[in-house]
C-alpha positions as CSV (number, residue, x, y, z in Angstrom):
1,X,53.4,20.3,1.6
2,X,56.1,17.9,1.6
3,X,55.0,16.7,-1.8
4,X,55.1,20.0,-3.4
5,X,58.1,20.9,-1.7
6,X,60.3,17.7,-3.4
7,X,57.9,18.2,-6.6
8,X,59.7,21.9,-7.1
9,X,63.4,21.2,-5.6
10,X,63.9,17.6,-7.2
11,X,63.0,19.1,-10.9
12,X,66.2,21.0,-11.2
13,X,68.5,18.0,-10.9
14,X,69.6,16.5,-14.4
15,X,69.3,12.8,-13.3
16,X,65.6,12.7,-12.2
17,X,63.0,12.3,-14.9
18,X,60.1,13.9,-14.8
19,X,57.6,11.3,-15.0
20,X,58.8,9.0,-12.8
21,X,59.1,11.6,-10.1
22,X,55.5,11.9,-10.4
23,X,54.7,8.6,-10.5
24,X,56.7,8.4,-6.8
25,X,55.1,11.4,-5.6
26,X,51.7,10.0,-7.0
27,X,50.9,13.4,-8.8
28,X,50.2,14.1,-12.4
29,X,52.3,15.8,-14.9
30,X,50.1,18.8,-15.0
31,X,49.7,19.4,-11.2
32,X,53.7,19.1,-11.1
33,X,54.2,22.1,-13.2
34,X,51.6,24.1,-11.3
35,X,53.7,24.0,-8.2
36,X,56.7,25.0,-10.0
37,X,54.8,27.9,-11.8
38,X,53.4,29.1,-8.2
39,X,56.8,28.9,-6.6
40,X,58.7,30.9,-9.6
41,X,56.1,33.7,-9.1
42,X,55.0,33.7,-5.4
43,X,57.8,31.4,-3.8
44,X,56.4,29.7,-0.6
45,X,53.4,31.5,-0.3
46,X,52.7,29.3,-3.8
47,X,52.6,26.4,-2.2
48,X,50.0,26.7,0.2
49,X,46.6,24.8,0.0
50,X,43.8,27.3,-1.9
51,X,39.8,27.1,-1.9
52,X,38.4,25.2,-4.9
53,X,35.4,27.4,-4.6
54,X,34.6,29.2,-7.6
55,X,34.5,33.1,-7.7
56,X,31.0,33.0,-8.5
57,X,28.0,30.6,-8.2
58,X,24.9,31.8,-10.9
59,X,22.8,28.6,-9.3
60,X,23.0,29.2,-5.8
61,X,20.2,30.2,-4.0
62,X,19.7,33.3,-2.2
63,X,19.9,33.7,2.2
64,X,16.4,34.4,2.1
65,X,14.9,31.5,0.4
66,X,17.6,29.3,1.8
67,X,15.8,30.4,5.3
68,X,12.6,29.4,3.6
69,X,13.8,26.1,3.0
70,X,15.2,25.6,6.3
71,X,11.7,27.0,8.5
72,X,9.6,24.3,6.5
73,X,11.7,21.7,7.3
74,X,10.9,22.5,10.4
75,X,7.2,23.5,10.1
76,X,5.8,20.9,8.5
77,X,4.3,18.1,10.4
78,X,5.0,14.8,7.8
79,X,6.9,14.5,5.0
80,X,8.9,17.7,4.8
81,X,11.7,15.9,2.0
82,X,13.3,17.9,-0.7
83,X,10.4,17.0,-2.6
84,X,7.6,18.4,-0.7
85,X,9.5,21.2,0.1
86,X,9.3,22.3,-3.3
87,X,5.8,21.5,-3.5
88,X,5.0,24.2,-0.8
89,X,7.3,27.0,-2.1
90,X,5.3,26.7,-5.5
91,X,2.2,27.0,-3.5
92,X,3.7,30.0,-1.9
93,X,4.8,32.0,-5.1
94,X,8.6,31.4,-4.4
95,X,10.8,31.0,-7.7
96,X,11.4,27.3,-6.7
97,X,14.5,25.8,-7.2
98,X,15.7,22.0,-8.0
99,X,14.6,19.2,-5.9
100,X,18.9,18.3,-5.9
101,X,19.1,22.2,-4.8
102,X,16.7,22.0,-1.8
103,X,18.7,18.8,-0.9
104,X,22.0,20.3,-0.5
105,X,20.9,23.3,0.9
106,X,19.0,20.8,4.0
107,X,22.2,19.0,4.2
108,X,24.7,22.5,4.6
109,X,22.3,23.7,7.2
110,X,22.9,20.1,9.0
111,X,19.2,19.0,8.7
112,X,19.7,16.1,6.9
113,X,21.3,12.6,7.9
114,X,23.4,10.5,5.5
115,X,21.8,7.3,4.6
116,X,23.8,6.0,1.8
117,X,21.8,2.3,2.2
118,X,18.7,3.6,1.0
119,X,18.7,3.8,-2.6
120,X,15.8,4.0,-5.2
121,X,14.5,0.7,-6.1
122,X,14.2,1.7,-10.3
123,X,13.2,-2.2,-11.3
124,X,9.6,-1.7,-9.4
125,X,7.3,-1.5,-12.7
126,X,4.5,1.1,-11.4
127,X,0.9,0.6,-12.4
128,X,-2.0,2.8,-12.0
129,X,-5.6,2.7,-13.2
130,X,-6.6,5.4,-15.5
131,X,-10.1,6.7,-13.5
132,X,-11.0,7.7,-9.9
133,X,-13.1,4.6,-9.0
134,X,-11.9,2.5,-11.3
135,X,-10.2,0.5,-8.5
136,X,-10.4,0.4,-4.6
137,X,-7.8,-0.7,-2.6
138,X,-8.9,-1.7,1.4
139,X,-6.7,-3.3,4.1
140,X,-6.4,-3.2,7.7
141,X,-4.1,-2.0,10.1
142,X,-3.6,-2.2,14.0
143,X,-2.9,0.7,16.5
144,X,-2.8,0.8,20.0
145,X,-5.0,3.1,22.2
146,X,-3.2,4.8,25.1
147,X,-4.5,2.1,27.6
148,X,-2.3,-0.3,24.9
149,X,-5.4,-2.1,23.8
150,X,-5.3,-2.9,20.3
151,X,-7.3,-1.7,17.9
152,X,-8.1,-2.2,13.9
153,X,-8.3,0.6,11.4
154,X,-10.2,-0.4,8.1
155,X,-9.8,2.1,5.1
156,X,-9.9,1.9,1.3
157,X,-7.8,3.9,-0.9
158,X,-8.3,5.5,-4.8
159,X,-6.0,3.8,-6.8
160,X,-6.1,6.7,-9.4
161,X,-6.2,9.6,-7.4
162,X,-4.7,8.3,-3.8
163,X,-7.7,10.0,-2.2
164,X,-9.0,8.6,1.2
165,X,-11.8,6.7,0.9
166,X,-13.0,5.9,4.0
167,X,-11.1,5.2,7.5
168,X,-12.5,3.6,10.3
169,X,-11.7,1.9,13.7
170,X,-13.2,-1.2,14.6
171,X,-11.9,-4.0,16.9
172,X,-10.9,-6.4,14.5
173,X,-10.5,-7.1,10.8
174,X,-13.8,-8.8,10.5
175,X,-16.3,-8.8,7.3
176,X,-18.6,-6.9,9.2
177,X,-16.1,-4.1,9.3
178,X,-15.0,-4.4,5.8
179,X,-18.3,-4.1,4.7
180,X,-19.1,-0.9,7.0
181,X,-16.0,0.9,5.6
182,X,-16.8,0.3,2.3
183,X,-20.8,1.2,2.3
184,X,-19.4,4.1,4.0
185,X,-16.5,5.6,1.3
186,X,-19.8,4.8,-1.3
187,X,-21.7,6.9,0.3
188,X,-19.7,9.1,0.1
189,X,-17.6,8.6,-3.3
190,X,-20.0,6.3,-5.4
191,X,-19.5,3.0,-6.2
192,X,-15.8,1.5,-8.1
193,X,-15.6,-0.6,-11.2
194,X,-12.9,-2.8,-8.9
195,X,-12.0,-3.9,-5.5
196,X,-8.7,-4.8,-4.7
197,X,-7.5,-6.7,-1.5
198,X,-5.1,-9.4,0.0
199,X,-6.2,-12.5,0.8
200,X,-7.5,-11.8,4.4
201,X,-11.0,-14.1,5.6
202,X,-12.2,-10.7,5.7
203,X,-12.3,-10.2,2.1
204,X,-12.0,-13.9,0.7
205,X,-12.8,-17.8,1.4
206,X,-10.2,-18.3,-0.9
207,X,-7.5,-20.6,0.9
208,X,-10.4,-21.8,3.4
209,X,-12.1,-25.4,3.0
210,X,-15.8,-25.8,2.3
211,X,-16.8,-22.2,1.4
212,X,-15.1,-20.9,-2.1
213,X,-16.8,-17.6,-1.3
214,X,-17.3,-14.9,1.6
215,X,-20.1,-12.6,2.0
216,X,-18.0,-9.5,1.1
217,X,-17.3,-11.0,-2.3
218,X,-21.0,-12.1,-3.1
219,X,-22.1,-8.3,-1.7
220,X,-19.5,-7.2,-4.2
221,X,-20.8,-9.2,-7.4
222,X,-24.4,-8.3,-6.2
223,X,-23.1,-4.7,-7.3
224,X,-21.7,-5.4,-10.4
225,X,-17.8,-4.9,-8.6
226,X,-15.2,-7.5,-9.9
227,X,-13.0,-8.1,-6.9
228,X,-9.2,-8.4,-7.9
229,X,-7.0,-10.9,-5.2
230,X,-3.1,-10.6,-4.8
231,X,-1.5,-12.9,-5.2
232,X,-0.3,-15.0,-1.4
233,X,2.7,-13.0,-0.7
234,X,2.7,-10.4,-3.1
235,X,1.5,-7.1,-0.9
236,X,2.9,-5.2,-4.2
237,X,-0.9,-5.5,-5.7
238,X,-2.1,-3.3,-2.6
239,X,1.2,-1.5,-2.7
240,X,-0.1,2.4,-2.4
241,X,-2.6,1.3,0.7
242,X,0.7,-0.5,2.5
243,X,2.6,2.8,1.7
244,X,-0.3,5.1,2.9
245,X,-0.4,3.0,6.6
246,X,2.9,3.8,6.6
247,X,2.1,8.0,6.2
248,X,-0.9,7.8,8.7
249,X,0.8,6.3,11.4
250,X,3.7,8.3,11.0
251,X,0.9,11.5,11.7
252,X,-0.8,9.5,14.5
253,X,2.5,9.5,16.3
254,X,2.8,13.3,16.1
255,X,-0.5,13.3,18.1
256,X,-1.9,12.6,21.6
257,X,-2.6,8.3,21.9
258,X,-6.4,8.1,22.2
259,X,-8.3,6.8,25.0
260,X,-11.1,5.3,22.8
261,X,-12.2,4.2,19.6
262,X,-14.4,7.8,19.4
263,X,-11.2,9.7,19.7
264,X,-9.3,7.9,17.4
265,X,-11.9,8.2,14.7
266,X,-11.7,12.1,14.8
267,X,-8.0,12.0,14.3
268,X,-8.7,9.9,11.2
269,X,-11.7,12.1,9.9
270,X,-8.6,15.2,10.3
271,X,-5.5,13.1,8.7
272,X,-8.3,12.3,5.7
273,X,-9.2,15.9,5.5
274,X,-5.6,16.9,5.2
275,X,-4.5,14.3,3.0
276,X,-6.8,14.7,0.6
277,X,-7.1,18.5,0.3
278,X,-3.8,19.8,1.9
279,X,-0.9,17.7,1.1
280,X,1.2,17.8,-1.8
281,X,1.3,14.0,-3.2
282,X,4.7,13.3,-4.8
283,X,3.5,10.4,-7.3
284,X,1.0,13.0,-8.3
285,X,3.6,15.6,-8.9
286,X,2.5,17.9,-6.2
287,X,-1.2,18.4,-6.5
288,X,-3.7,16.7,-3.7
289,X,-5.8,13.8,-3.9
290,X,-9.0,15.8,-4.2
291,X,-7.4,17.9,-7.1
292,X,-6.6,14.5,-8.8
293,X,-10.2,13.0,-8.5
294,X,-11.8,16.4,-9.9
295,X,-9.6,16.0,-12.8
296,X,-11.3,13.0,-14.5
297,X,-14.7,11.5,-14.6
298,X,-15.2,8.5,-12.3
299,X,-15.8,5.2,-13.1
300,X,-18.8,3.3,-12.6
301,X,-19.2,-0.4,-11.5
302,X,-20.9,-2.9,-14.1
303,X,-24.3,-4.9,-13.9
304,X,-24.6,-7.6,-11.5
305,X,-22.3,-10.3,-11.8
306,X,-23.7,-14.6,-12.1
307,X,-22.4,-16.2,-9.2
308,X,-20.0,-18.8,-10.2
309,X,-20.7,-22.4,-9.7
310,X,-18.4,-24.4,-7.0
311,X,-17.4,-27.8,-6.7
312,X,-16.5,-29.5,-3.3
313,X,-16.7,-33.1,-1.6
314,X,-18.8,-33.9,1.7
315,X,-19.2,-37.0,3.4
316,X,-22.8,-37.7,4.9
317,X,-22.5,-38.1,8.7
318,X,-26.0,-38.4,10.5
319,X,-27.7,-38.7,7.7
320,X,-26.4,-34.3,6.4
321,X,-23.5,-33.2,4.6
322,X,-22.3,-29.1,6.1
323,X,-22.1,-26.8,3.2
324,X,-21.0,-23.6,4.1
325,X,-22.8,-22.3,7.3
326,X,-25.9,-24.9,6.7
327,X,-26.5,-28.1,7.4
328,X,-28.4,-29.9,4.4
329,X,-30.4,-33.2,4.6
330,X,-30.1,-36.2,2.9
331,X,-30.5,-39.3,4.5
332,X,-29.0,-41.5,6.8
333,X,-29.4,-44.4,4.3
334,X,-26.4,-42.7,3.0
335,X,-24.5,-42.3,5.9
336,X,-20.3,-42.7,4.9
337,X,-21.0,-42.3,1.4
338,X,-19.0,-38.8,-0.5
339,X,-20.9,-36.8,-2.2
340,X,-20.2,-34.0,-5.2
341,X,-21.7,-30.4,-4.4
342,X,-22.4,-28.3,-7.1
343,X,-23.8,-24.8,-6.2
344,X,-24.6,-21.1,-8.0
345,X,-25.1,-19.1,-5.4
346,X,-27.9,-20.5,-3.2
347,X,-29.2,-23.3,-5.9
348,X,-27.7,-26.8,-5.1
349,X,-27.2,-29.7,-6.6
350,X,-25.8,-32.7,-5.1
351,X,-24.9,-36.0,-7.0
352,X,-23.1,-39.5,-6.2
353,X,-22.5,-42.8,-6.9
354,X,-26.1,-43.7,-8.3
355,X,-26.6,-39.6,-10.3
356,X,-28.9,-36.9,-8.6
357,X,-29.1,-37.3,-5.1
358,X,-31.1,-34.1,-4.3
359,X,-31.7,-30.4,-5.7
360,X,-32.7,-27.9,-3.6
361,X,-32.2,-23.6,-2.6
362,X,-30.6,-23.0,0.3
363,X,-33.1,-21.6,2.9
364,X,-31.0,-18.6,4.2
365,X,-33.2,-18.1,7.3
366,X,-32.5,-21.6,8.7
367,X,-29.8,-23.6,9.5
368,X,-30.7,-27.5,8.8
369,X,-32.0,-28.0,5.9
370,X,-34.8,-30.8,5.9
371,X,-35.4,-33.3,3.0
372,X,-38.9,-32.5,3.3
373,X,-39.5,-36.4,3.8
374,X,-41.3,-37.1,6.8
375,X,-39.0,-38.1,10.1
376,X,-38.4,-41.2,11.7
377,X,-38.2,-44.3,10.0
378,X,-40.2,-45.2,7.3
379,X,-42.7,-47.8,8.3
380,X,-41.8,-51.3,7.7
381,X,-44.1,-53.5,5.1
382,X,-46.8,-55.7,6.1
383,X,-47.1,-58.9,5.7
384,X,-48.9,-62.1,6.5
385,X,-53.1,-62.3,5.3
386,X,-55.0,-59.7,4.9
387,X,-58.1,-59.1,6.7
């Protein structure tokens, strides 16, 4: 008020300029003609501090829908955003309004918190394969029962479609598991063209010495399925599994902890059923997983892949070198020498210093491997005359 006051009684002295009474006051040119327009026609009353609002609003939403907005907010038990709002008042029949719209209404009715640190990350460059079962994504994750024992959940997700594969507790990430999670999502789903993990010993002897290869891979190739490896530190490859752990333990919270791994598996057989056939996905603009699978033909997985050959070094103690899980003979005449392994899946080959020191096929029902050379010492020569 003081401003507008000294705006309108300074303008009829001669010696003040106009523009450089604004610049003191900090107002423009414009706004100091306004006041002295209201005052001429209104006097005081002029000056006083009106509503911006405009007379009338074509894009504002009606009380009614505006209530509609606010009970699912409310009502829904996981992601009720802006986004999935709209989602459900399309599925409803309502005339749905922006996503921006929504917002603002959430935020007048105080039901949404200010978070200006959490902006979009735009540089992330998103990829998606073009088929259901074209690629499988599988991870683990731990929970806690309500004794606080920890537990493991292994599941597999659609690249393509986001559908819930298959989610299963078990009590660690183990191959075993892996391998039980996925025969179970290909029962159920068929078989993928791809396999994509991290670089757990669940999944891959990548990192690990001796064995190049894990059982899950070999199972894999045995199918025809290429498995696809992140690279070490880079969960971005797996990034719509990490995202989804992140939805199903956000539901898991809403409901009662349970007491055993029984209980727990019905809560996931629920969240799968409601993922996959009730809610909205937002990368998929609204429909469900299910309704994304049915849209396109699924992929198929190729014809059995040739097991790669692998390299590595072993020094003969005790007259074996340990390969893998198996102990192979060779002689203890070569005790302390290294030798070069070369294998294809269970055919071997194993050279040194004077060429082929033995061939062989791995045995998978034993352990040791024998030379198939008689044991014990061989017999010393005989000399002296014979009889």
């Amino acid at each position: 008020m003081e401003t507008k006051l000294l705006a309108v009684f300074s303008a009829g002295l001669t010696s003040v300029s106009v523009s450089e009474l604004c610049g003191e006051l900090g107002i423009s040119r414009q706004t100091f003609y306004k006041y002295r327009r209201r005052w001429e026609v209104e006097g005081p009353a002029g000056l006083v501090e009106r509503s911006r609002r405009p007379k009338r609003s074509p894009g504002l939403i009606g009380a009614d829908l505006e209530d509609e907005i606010v009970r699912l907010r409310k009502e829904l038990p996981l992601d009720n955003g802006a986004q999935t709002i709209a989602y459900h008042l399309a599925r409803s029949g309502w005339a749905v309004p922006s996503v921006a719209t929504i917002h603002r209404a959430l935020c007048r009715r105080g039901l949404v918190v200010a978070q200006p640190q959490k902006r979009p990350r735009s540089a992330w460059r998103r990829f998606e394969w073009p088929r259901p079962n074209a690629a499988w994504q599988i991870d683990a994750t731990g929970w806690a029962l309500s004794s606080g024992r920890e537990v493991w959940i292994m599941d597999l997700l659609d690249d393509h479609s986001r559908v819930v594969l298959a989610a299963k507790v078990c009590s660690g990430p183990t191959s075993d598991a892996a391998w039980d999670a996925f025969c179970a999502a290909a029962a159920r789903w068929g078989l993928p063209a791809h396999v994509l993990s991290d670089n757990g010993t669940c999944f891959t002897r990548r990192f690990c010495p001796g064995d190049s290869e894990a059982e899950f891979e070999r199972d894999l190739r045995a199918l025809g399925i290429r498995h696809i490896l992140s690279s070490p530190s880079h969960p971005q490859t797996c990034g719509k599994l990490e995202r989804f752990h992140q939805t199903l333990k956000n539901w898991l919270r809403l409901q009662p902890l349970a007491r055993n791994h029984a209980q727990l598996q019905r809560q996931l057989d629920t969240f799968s059923a409601f993922y996959n056939h009730q809610r909205p996905h937002r990368s998929l603009r609204g429909a469900t997983p299910a309704e994304r699978w049915a849209a396109t033909s699924p992929a198929r997985p190729g014809d059995p892949l040739p097991d790669p050959p692998r390299g590595s070094l072993h020094t003969v103690r005790g007259g074996y070198i340990d390969w893998c899980h198996y102990q192979i003979g060779i002689g203890s005449h070569l005790n302390g020498q290294q030798l070069l392994t070369i294998a294809r899946g269970h055919d071997i080959a194993i050279l040194g210093a004077p060429g082929l020191v033995r061939r062989l096929t791995i045995d998978p029902t034993r352990r040791y491997q024998p030379t198939g050379k008689p044991r014990g010492r061989p017999p010393k020569p005989r000399t002296g005359p014979h009889h």
